[in-house]
C-alpha positions in Angstrom: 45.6 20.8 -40.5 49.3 19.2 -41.0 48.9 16.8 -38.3 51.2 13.6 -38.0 50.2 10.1 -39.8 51.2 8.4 -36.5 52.0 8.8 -32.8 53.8 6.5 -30.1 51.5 6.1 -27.2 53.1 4.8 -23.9 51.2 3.4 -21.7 51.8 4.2 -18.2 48.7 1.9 -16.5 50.7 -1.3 -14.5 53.0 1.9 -13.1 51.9 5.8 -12.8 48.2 4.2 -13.1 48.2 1.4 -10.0 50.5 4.2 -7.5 47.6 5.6 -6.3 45.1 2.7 -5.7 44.4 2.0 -2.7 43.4 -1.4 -3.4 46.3 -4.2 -4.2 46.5 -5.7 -7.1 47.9 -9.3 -6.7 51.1 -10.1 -8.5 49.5 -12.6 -10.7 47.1 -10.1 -11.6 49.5 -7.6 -12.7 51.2 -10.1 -14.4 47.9 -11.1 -16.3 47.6 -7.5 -17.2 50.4 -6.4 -18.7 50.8 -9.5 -20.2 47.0 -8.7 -22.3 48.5 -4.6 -22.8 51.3 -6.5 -24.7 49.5 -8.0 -27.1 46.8 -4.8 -27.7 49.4 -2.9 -30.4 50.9 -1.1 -27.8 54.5 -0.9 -28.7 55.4 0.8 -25.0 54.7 -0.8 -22.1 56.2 1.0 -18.3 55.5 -1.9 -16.1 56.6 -0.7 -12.4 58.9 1.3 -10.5 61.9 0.1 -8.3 61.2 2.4 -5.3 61.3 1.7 -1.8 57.9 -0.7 -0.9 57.0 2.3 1.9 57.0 5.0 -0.6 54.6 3.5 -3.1 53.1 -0.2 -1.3 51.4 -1.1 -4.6 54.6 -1.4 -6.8 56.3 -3.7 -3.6 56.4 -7.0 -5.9 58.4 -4.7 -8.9 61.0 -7.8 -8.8 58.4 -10.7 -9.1 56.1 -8.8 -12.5 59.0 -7.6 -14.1 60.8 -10.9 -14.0 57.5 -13.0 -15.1 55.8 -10.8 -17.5 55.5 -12.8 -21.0 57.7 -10.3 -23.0 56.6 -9.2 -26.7 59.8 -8.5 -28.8 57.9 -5.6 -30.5 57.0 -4.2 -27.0 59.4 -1.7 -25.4 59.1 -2.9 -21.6 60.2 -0.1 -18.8 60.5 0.7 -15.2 60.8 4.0 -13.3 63.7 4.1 -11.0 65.2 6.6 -8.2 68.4 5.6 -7.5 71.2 3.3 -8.4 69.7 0.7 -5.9 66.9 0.8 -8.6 68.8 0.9 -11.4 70.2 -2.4 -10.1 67.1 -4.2 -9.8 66.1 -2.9 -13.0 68.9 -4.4 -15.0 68.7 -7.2 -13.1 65.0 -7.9 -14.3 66.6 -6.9 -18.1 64.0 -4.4 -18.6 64.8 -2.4 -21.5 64.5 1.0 -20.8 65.2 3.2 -17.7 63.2 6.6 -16.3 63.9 9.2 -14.3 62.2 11.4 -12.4 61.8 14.7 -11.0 59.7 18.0 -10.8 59.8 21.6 -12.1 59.0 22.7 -8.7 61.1 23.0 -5.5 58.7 22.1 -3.7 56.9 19.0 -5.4 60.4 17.7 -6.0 61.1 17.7 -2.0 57.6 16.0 -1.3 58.4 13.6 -4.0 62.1 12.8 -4.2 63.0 14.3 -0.7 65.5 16.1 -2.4 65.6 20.0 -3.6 66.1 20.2 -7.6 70.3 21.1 -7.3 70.1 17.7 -4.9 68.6 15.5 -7.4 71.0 16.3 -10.3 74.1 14.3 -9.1 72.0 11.2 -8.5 70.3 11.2 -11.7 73.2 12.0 -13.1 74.9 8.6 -11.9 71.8 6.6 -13.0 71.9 7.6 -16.2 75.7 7.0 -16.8 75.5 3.4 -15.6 71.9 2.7 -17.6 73.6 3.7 -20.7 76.6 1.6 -19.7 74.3 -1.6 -19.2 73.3 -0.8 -22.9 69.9 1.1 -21.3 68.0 4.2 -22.7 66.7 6.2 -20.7 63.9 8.0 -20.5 63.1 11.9 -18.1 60.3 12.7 -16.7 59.8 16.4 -15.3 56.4 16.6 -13.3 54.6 19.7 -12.6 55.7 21.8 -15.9 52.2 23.2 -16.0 52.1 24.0 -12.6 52.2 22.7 -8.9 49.8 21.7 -6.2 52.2 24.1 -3.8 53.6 26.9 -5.9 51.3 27.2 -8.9 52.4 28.6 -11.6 56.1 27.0 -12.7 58.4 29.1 -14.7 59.4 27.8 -17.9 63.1 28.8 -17.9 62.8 26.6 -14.8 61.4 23.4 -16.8 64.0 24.0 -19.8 66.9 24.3 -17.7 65.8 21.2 -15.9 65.7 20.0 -20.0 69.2 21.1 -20.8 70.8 19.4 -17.9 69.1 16.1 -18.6 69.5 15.9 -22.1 73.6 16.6 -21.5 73.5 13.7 -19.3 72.3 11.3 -21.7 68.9 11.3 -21.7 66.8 10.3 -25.3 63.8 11.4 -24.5 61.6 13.6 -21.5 58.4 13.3 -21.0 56.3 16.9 -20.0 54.2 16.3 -17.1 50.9 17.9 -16.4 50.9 16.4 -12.9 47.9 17.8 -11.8 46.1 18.5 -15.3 45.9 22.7 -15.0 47.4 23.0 -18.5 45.4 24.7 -21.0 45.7 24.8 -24.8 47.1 28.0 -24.8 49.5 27.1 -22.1 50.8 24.1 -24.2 51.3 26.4 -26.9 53.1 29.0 -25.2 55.7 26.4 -23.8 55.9 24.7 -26.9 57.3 28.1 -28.6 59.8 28.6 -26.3 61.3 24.6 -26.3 60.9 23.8 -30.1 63.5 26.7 -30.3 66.4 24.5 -28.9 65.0 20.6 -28.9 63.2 18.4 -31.8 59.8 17.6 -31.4 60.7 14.0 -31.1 62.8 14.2 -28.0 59.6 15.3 -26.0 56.5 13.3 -24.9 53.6 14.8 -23.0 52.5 13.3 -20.1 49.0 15.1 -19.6 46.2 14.5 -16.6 42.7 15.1 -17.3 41.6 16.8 -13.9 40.0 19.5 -15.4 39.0 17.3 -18.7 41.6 19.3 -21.1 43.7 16.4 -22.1 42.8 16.0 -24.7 42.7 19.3 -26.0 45.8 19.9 -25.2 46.9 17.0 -26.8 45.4 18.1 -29.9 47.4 21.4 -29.5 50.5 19.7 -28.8 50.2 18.0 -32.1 49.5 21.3 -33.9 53.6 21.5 -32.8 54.2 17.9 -34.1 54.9 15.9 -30.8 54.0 12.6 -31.9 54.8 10.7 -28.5 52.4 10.5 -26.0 52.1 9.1 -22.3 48.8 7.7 -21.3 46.7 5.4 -18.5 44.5 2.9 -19.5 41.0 3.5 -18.3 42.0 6.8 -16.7 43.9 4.9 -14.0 46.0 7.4 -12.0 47.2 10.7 -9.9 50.6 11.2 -7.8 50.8 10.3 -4.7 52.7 13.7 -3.9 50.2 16.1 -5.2 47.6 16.9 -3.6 43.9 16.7 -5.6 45.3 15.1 -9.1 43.3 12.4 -10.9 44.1 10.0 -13.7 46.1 10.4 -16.6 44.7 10.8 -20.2 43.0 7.5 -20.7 44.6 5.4 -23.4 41.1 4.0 -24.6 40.3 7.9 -25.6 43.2 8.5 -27.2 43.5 5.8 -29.0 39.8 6.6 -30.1 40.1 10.0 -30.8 43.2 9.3 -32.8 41.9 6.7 -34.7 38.6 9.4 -35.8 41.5 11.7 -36.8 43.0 9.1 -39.1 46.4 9.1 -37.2 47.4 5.0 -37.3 48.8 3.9 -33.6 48.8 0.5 -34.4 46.9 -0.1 -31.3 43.5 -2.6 -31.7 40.4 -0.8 -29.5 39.0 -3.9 -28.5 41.9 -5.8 -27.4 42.5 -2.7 -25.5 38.6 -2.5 -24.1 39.1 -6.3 -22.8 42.3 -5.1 -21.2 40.5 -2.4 -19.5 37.6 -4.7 -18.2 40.4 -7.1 -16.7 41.8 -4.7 -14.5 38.3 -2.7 -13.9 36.9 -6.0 -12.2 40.9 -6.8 -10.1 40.3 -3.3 -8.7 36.5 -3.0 -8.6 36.1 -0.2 -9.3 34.8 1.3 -13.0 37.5 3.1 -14.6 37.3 6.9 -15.2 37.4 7.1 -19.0 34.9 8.1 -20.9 34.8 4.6 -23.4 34.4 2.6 -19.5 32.0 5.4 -18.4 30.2 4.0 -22.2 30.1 0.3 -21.6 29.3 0.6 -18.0 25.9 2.7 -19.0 25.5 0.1 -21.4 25.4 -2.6 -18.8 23.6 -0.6 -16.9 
């Protein structure tokens, strides 16, 4: 099999993986945290998301970590944002790279961004202009390209269009969202045809959940099709807030496992990332959902 030497793994824990937790982390906790992800290999780091404190309560204290996290120059360090109110924060905490967001689906989109899909274009469009101003990338994400907790299936003329628009306003790269983890290999596949046509492999990331426990399978597929960049959760941490019955994200201890049995380098160190993992397993006490914390708490056990 032709697979890839390497992959980029970007670790989505201190934002997509805290949303949903009920519990709060403490700001100094946070802090603590990303500061140990910086220094496990990862080269990507997305720290928190400038959103209104009502919307998601857990990211409230975005300001206060992204202005006191202990920065590695090798790490890329970045924030989700919605609006230009965001965007302002976020440059004002020198974070180096932007993301947007929005869904596939009418309907997620509206229960998610309050906006309809034609609604969200002009904003995004104004974020993006003024990130890459500031001297920003910036980074898409579309959620529910596999399908969505409302309308199910999602049509993928609907998720390429979304593409094409994005990508003319300046966007470097979009990550593929599997929002509530109902992709199947064959699925991946299938899309995959249809966008390698008209975009590189490296201008696309997948961003898979493990709901059904197919991320990693379909991860495997999606490197059949050389996508090397991939968005993960350490521990399993995660699910959206806005869809109804989705759990974690592919777990960035499995990957990085699974990847390093396959012989493809991501530079990241397992046990740094394991001690990482622990940390933030005992802040939210609870044990983590992967399948390597699943391991060590038998262990203990």
């Amino acid at each position: 099999m032709n697979w890839p030497k390497s992959v980029t793994i970007k670790e989505v824990g201190p934002r997509d993986g805290l949303q949903n937790e009920k519990l709060i982390l403490s700001t100094a906790d946070k802090i603590e945290w990303i500061n140990q992800l910086s220094f496990t290999g990862l080269s990507y780091l997305e720290v928190t998301s400038f959103v209104h404190p009502k919307w998601i309560p857990q990211l409230a204290d975005a300001v206060e970590v992204a202005r006191n996290i202990k920065k590695n120059p090798l790490v890329t360090y970045a924030a989700l944002v919605p609006n230009m109110k965001g965007l302002e924060k976020a440059i004002a905490c020198s974070v180096d790279e932007v993301s947007v967001f929005m869904s596939a689906s009418e309907t997620h989109n509206k229960q998610n961004i309050n906006k309809t899909i034609s609604e969200t274009f002009p904003v995004l469009q104004e974020v993006i202009a003024e990130a890459i101003a500031e001297g920003k990338t910036v980074r898409g994400y579309i959620s529910t390209v596999f399908g969505c907790p409302y309308e199910g299936e999602v049509d993928y003329n609907q998720v390429l269009n979304i593409c094409e628009k994005l990508f003319t306003m300046g966007i470097s790269e979009i990550s593929l969202g599997d929002t509530i983890g109902v992709a199947s290999p064959r699925q991946v596949e299938n899309f995959l045809i249809q966008a390698l046509k008209l975009y590189q492999p490296q201008s696309l990331a997948m961003h898979f959940h493990d709901t059904r426990g197919m991320a990693l399978a379909n991860i495997v597929k999606a490197l059949d099709y050389g996508i090397t960049t991939f968005d993960s959760s350490l521990g399993g941490l995660g699910g959206c807030p806005y869809a109804p019955g989705a759990s974690g994200n592919v777990a960035t201890d499995d990957l990085v496992y699974m990847f390093d049995k396959m012989l493809i380098h991501t530079g990241v160190n397992q046990e740094a990332l394991v001690d990482s993992a622990l940390f933030v397993q005992e802040k939210l006490n609870k044990t983590l959902p992967s399948h390597r914390m699943a391991m060590y708490s038998d262990s203990k056990g």
